[in-house]
N, C-alpha and C positions, 0 to 999 in steps of 0.2 A: 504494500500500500504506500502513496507515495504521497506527502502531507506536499501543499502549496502555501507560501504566505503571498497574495497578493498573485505575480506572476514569478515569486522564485519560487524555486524549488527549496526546502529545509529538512540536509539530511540527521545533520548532530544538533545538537543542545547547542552549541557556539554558532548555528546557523539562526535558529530562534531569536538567539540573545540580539545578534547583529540585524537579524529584520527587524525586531521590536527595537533596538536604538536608531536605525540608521544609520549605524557607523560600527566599523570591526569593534572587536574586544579589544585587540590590539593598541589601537588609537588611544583609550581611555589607562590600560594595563602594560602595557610597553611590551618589549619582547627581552629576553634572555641575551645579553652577550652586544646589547646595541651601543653605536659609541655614545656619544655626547654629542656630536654634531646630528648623529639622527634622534637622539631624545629631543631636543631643543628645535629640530621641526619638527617633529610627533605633535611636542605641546604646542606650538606656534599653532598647528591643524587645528589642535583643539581648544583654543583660544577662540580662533576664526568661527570655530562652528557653534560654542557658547555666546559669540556675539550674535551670532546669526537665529539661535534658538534659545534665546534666556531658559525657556520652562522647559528645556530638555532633562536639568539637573528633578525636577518635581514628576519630571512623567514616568523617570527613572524610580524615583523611590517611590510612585504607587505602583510599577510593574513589580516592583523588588517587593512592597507591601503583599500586594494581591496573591502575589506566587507563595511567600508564608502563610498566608492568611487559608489556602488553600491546601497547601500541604502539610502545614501544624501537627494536624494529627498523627499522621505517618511520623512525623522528625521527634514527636515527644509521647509516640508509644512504646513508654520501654519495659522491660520483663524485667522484673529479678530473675534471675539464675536461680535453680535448688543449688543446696551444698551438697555434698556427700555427709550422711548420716556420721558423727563421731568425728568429725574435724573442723578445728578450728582455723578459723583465717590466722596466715602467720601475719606479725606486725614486723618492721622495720627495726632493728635493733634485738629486735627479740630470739633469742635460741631457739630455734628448731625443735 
């Protein structure tokens, strides 16, 4: 099954994130291993594009809201584990 946003196509999770910004991950996140003369246009881009779209920082954090808000329950369903019957958790400093 092939998900569309719009008329791209959106195969990974970094494809979503970059449809719903309009702009790479990269641009906002930098890349591994970049110099200083390409950070300093990375941000210069995204200067330009915060000029260009004030409410982009706000549309951001209700996408980033709404995606918690949605998947909460999943992120904070958590199990205790059983122990094994007759064992006590070891502590830090403590003998075995």
């Amino acid at each position: 099954m092939r998900t569309y946003v719009g008329h791209q196509q959106a195969v990974s999770a970094d494809d979503f994130v970059e449809l719903a910004l309009g702009t790479p991950v990269e641009l906002w996140l930098g890349v591994e291993g970049e110099t200083d003369e390409e950070r300093a246009a990375r941000l210069d881009a995204a200067r330009d594009i915060l000029a260009d779209n004030p409410h982009l920082p706000d549309d951001v954090s209700r996408i980033a809201a709404e995606a918690i808000e949605a998947y909460a329950p999943d992120l904070f369903n958590v199990v205790p584990l059983a122990r094994p019957a007759g064992r006590r958790p070891v502590r830090k400093g403590a003998a075995a």
